[in-house]
Residue, then its C-alpha position, 0 to 999 in steps of 0.5 A: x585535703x592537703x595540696x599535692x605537694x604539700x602531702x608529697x613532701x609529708x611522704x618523703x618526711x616519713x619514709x624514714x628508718x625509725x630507730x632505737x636511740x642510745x637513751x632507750x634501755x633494751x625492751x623485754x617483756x617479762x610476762x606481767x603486763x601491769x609491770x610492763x606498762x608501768x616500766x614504760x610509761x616511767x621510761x617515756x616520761x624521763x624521755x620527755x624530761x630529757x627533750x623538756x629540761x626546763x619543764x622537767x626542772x619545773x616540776x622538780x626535776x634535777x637531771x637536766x638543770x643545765x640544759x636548754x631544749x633543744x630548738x633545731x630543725x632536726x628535733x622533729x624527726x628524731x622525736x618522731x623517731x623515739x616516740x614511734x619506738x615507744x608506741x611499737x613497744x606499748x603495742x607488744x604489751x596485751x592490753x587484754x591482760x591488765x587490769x582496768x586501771x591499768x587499760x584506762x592508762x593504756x589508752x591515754x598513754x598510746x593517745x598522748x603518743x600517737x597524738x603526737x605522731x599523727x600530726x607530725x604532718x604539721x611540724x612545719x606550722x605551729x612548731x616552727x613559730x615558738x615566740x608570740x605574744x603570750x608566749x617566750x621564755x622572757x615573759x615570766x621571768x618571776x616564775x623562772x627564778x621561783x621554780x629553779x633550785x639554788x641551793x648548791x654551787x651546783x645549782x648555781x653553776x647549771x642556771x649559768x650553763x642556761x644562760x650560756x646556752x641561751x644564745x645558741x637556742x635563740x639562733x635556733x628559734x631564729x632558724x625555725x622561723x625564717x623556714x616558716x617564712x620560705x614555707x609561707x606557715x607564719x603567724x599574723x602580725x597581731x601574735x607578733x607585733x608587741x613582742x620587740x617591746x617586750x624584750x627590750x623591757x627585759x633588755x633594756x635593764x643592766x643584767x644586775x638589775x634584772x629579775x634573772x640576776x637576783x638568786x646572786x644576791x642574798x641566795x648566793x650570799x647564804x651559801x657556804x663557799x668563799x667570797x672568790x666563788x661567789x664573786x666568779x660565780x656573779x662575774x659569771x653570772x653577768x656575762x651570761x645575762x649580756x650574752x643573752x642580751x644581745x641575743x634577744x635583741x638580734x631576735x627582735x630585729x629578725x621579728x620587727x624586720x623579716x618576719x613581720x614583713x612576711x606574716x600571714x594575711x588571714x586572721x584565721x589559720x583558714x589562708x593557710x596551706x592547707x588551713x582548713x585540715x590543720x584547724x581541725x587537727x588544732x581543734x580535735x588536739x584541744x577536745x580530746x575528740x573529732x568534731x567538725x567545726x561547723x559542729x562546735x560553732x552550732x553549740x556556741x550559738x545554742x550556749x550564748x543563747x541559753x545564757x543570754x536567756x539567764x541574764x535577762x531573767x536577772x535584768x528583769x528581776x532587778x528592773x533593769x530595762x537596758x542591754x546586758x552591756x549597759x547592766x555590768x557597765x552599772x554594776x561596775x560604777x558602783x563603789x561597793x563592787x570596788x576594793x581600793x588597794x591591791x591588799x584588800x582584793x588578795x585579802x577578799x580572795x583568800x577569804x572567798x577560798x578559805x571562809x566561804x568554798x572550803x568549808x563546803x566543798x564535803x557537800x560534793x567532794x570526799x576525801x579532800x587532800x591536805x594541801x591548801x593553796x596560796x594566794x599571790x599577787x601576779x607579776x605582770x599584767x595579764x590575765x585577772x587571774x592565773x593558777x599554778x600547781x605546786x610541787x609533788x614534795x609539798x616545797x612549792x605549794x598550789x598558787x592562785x596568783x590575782x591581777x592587782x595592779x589596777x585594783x579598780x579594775x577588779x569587780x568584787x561580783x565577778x571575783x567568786x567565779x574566777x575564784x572557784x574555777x582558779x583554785x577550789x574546787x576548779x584547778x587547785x582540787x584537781x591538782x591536790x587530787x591528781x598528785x595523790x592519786x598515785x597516776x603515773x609522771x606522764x599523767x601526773x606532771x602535764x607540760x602544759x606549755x608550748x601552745x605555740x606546737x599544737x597539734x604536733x605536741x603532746x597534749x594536755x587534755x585541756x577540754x578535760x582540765x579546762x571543762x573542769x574549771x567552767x564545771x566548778x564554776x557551775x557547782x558554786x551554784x550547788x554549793x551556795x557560793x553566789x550570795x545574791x543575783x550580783x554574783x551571780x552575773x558575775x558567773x553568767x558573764x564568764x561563762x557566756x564569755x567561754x561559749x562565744x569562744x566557740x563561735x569566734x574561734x571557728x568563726x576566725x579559722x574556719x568561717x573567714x571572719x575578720x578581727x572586727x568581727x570577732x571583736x563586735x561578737x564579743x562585744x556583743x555578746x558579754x560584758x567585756x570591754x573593747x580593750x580586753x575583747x582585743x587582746x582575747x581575739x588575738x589570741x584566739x588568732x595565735x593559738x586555734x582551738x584552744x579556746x574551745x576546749x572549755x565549754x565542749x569539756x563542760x558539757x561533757x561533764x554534766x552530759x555524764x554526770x546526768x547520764x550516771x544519775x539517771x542510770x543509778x538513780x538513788x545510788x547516785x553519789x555525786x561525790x564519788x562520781x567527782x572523786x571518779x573524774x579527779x583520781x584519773x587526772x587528766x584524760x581524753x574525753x572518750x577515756x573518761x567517758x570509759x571510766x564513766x561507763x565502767x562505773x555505771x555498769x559496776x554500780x548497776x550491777x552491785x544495785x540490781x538496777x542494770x544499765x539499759x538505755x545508755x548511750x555510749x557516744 
């Protein structure tokens, strides 16, 4: 239960007069429901762009290329403002009257809103702590400069006005936190702690040396205007960069000083006010679903001990006698699981994807889209690998991006299911396939970013777009990607890994576990070294929930697949029920358990085979 004060001051938060802001268009309906739905969701989603500049011009937006988002403390209400209006709206539309794509769509936009304004109640949590460790706009400056246009003077002048801005935003992000410190809402120190070191390696560097200065080099060379433009514009340029520099420290001394001295003393969310209600709403925002805590603990135990069982099968086969720890230890000192430079693992990725997957991807996927994903060296050190979507126009393409700084590190057995989950047929075909299949922007172009808000923010629907990924690195066992017993350890190891999540993050947040705990769990359980498991529990600490999203949306996945073979028996095709879940994108697990239904019933039908004895739940 919330404290009284606590739901108090909620209450007097949303006695408020909701209102139409100036950006709304007037609302008529005018009698076609299809068209009015559509008309809305287009309208929601240039509102989104317009509160999200920079994620709007990641996904090749232009109408607000000079703005920054904005960070004060009265965004809260007014989006919850906005996003109330457009939910009265949507209700106006009779959902009885449009089509069954279109309800399926009417379903997942009124949960993206009302996501949204349900957890209203927890702006003054996640939302008011925007910098942590794994997330700042400092971090990946490589990927800023990749998705930004700098193909007019324009271009050059809207990234400028960004830079001006900067100082004003990081004010406000200072403001935001100092309210989680009077509200006692902070992070621990661990989401914190590295983050003054990581902006002084940005700010350490002379602004024209730095990542964000290089368009005005050769970029700016090339385009056609005077030398004295072009010197204004780097001048410019420079000033901006300082400006920001200083600005980014005075954040680093509010971090390491004020704010580090007021973190939380719990490593779970659970030593919150109200902690234990704001994990569930953090762990219902990622699943898409309500389930208990308790509930995803239990499924963690049973996975970690259905895959601890297939591990030892394959000790057992190789003779080994030891603990699965002291296996992959054995596996990873053997040279020939080793490349010896950065080239060759991008090199043994690109084939993995291109020689050995692609070709078989028709056994359980149809019409493929055109649209093959490139492979790229990752800019920094973090995760082993990372996938990023490309552009709707094509100018951009999909991205596997590997970590190759320290080539040994990399163990070729475990290369072939990260490779699968990362691009094909995990997130690179989920990508090509939701770009294709005509869904509408708000659907299509996810802002998956600002984990930070959860679960006052609109949600990604990672148990769908997460479940996906450990699902693919399942159906390389149906594809014959795992050459031998090796490789497929290596896919035993990750997925183990996605099922302890659910017990160490429950276990965190809502058990009270300590770090060293969660830490020993781990280590216990997969092939992880010590150094890794850290940087996974502290960031299972910053962001609650989303780690579970994973293996709960796997499992939903093949619980559907099996209930639609078993209703269709031998009119089942695999490879409809896999275009079925991608042409619809990202949606809530109940909605996708919908479109399930549907198809099963339609088909039943169409067979004569009916559809008695489907659990619908």
């Amino acid at each position: 239960m919330l404290s009284i004060q606590y739901s108090m001051r909620v209450a007097a938060d949303l006695t408020v007069v909701c209102f139409v802001c100036a950006f709304f268009a007037p609302w008529t309906v005018n009698g076609d429901a299809n068209s009015d739905l559509s008309a809305l969701e287009e309208e929601f989603y240039r509102w989104h762009e317009k509160i999200a500049p920079e994620f709007a011009t990641s996904v090749g937006g232009r109408a607000y290329n000079d703005k920054l988002m904005d960070m004060s403390l009265s965004v809260f209400q007014q989006q919850y403002n906005d996003v109330q209006e457009f939910i009265n709206r949507t209700k106006a539309i009779d959902r009885s009257q449009l089509s069954r794509e279109q309800q399926y769509s009417y379903d997942t936009f009124m949960d993206t809103m009302t996501t949204f304004t349900s957890n209203y109640i927890w702006k003054d949590f996640g939302p008011l702590n925007p910098i942590n460790f794994m997330e700042s706009f400092f971090l990946d400056l490589d990927y800023t400069i990749e998705v930004t246009p700098f193909d007019t003077k324009g271009d050059f002048e809207n990234y400028i006005a960004r830079m001006e801005a900067r100082p004003t935003q990081i004010d406000q992000i200072i403001a935001r936190m100092d309210e989680s410190v009077r509200l006692g809402t902070t992070y621990h120190l661990v989401s914190v702690r590295q983050v003054p070191e990581q902006i002084s390696q940005v700010t350490s560097v002379a602004p024209r040396e730095s990542t964000l200065y290089k368009p005005f080099n050769e970029t700016l060379d090339k385009l056609a205007i005077t030398q004295n433009e072009k010197d204004d514009l780097r001048s410019r340029a420079e000033q901006g960069l300082r400006g920001m520099w200083t600005a980014m420290n005075r954040l680093s001394q509010y971090i390491s000083g004020d704010y580090s001295h007021h973190t939380r003393g719990t490593y779970g969310v659970g030593g919150l006010p109200s902690g234990g209600n704001y994990y569930r709403a953090c762990l219902k925002w990622h699943l898409s679903v309500d389930m208990a805590p308790s509930q995803v603990h239990q499924t963690g135990l049973k996975e970690v001990d259905r895959i601890s069982q297939l591990m030892h099968q394959v000790m057992t086969k190789q003779g080994f006698n030891g603990t699965v720890a002291e296996y992959y230890s054995f596996l990873k000192a053997q040279p020939r699981f080793h490349k010896s430079s950065a080239e060759e693992i991008l090199k043994a990725y690109d084939d993995l994807i291109n020689v050995r997957i692609y070709p078989k991807l028709p056994q359980l996927f149809k019409d493929i889209p055109d649209s093959k994903v490139r492979v790229k060296a990752l800019p920094y050190d973090g995760p082993y690998g990372m996938y990023s979507s490309g552009s709707e126009d094509g100018t951009r393409p999909g991205t596997f991006y590997a970590n190759v700084l320290r080539p040994n590190d990399t163990s070729t057995f475990s290369m072939v299911s990260l490779t699968l989950h990362e691009t094909v047929p995990g997130h690179h075909l989920q990508s090509i396939y939701q770009l294709a299949a005509g869904l509408p922007d708000f659907v299509k172009n996810i802002e998956y970013d600002r984990y930070y808000a959860v679960p006052f923010h609109f949600p990604f629907y990672t148990a769908y777009t997460e479940g996906w990924g450990l699902y693919a690195e399942y159906l390389g066992e149906e594809l014959g990607v795992y050459q031998d017993d090796n490789e497929k350890m290596g896919r035993y190891g990750d997925e183990i890994f996605r099922a302890c999540r659910l017990v160490v993050d429950t276990g965190l947040h809502y058990f009270g576990w300590s770090r060293e705990k969660a830490i020993s769990y781990l280590r216990e359980h997969t092939p992880m070294p010590r150094a890794e498991v850290e940087i996974e529990i502290d960031r299972y600490i910053t962001w609650p929930g989303q780690a579970c999203a994973y293996k709960i949306g796997e499992l939903k996945i093949k619980e559907l697949r099996e209930r639609a073979k078993t209703a269709l028996g031998s009119s089942f095709d695999v490879r409809e029920f896999h275009s079925l879940l991608l042409n619809h994108g990202p949606v809530p697990l109940g909605v996708m358990e919908t479109i399930v239904n549907d198809y099963i019933s339609d088909n039943g039908r169409h067979h004569g085979e009916g559809t008695a004895g489907v659990m619908i739940g």
